[in-house]
N, C-alpha and C positions, 0 to 999 in steps of 0.2 A: 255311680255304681254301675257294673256290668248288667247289661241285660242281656238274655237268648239265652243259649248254652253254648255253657265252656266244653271242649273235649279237651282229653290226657290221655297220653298215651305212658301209662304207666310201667316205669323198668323196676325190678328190682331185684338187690343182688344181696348176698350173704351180710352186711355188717345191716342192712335195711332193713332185714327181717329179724334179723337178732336184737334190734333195739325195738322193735314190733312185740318180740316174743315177751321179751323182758318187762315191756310196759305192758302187755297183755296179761301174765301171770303175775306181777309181780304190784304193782300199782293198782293196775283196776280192779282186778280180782281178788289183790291182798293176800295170794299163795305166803306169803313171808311169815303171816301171822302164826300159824300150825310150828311150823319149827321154831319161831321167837320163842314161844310158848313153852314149848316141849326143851326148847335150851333153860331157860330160866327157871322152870321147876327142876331139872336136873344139878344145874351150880348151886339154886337154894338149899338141897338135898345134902349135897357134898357139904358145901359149907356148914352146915349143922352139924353134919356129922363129924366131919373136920371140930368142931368146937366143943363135943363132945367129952373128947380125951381121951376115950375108949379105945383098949387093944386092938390096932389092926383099924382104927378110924382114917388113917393118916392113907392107908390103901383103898378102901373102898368109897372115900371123898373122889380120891385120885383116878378112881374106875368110873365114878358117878361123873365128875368131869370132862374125861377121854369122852362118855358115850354121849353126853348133855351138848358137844360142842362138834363130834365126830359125825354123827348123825344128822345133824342140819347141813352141817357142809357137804355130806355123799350125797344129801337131795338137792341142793344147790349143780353142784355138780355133775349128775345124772342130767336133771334139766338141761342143763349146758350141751350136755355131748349129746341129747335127745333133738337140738335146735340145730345142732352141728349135723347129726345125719341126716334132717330134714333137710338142710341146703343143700347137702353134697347130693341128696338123690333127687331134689329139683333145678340140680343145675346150677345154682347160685353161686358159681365165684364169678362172674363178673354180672355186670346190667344185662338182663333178659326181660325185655316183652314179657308183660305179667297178662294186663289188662288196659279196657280199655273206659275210659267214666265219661260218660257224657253228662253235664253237670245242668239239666233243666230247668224251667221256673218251677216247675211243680213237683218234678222227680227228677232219680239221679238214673239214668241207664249202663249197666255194667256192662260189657263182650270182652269173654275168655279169652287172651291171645293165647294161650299156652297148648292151650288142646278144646277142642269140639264142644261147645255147649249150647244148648239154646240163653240166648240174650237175657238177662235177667234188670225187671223194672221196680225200682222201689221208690214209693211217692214219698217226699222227705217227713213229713208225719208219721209215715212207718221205721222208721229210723231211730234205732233204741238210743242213738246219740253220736256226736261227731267229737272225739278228741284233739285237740290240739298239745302236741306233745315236741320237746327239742326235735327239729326239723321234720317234722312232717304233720297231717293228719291223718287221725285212725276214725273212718266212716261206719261204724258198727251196725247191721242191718239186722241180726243177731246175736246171742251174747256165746257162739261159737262162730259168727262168720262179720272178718270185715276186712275192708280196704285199706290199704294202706294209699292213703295220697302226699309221698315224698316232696319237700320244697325243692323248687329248680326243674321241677319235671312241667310245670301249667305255663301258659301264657299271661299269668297273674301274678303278683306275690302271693306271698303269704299273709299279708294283711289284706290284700283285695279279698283272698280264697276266705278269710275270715270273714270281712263285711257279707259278703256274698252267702253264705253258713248261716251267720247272723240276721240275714233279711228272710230267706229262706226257710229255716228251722223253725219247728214250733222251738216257746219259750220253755226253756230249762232245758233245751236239747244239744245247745254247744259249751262246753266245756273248755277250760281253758284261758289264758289272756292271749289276747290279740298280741302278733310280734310287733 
């Protein structure tokens, strides 16, 4: 196993961050469940009412459906174009200088390449958790603020970047199977 610290010099470009957002709202967070929800009591709705036989059931099934099925998909969709303008105004069509992880024994050190910040230190203990997700990992230091650490960008793989997480991490804090 690696010992010292690893540095990355992290890029990231529009489809990197869009499979970030997506795993961010959509998996961790579970955004999906509120509209599941709200779809399936709408089609239950309809359908009964559909089964009904009642004048004019056959229309207001057919409205109960439109809005049960219409309405998840404009908040699908909003998200979507909300992730789109995030890239276009940070830049992101191609690989841009994010940041920078220096990956310690004891902590992981961040430096802003994008604009002026002071260095920010977090010892991995403080670490609400490290995701391992299709190519990459998400280093969560908060449950609004985390790193994206893309495979291909480290000196390591992704199974060393694992082991390394895994030695590291208190237990129950990597997530994930090893690639």
């Amino acid at each position: 196993m690696q010992t010292g610290t690893v540095t990355v010099h992290v890029r990231i470009n529009a489809g990197i961050f869009r499979r970030f957002a997506l795993f961010d709202a959509f998996r961790l967070k579970r955004r999906w469940v509120s509209p599941a929800v709200f779809c399936a009591v709408f089609l239950a709705l309809s359908f009964l009412c559909m089964a009904s036989g009642r004048a004019q059931a056959g229309l207001i099934g057919t409205l109960l459906q439109v809005i049960g099925l219409g309405l998840p998909v404009c908040y699908v969709l909003s998200f979507l174009l909300q992730v789109h303008d995030q890239c276009r105004r940070l830049g992101l069509k191609t690989l841009r200088p994010a940041y920078t992880l220096h990956l310690g024994e004891t902590q992981l050190r961040v430096i802003n390449d994008m604009q002026r910040e002071p260095e920010v230190v977090l010892p991995y203990a403080g670490l609400l958790g490290v995701w391992r997700a299709s190519g990459a990992y998400y280093l969560y230091a908060a449950p609004a603020r985390a790193f994206i650490l893309p495979d291909g960008q480290c000196a390591l793989s992704p199974a060393e970047l694992y082991d390394l997480f895994r030695e590291r991490l208190p237990g129950g804090a990597l997530h994930g199977r090893r690639p």
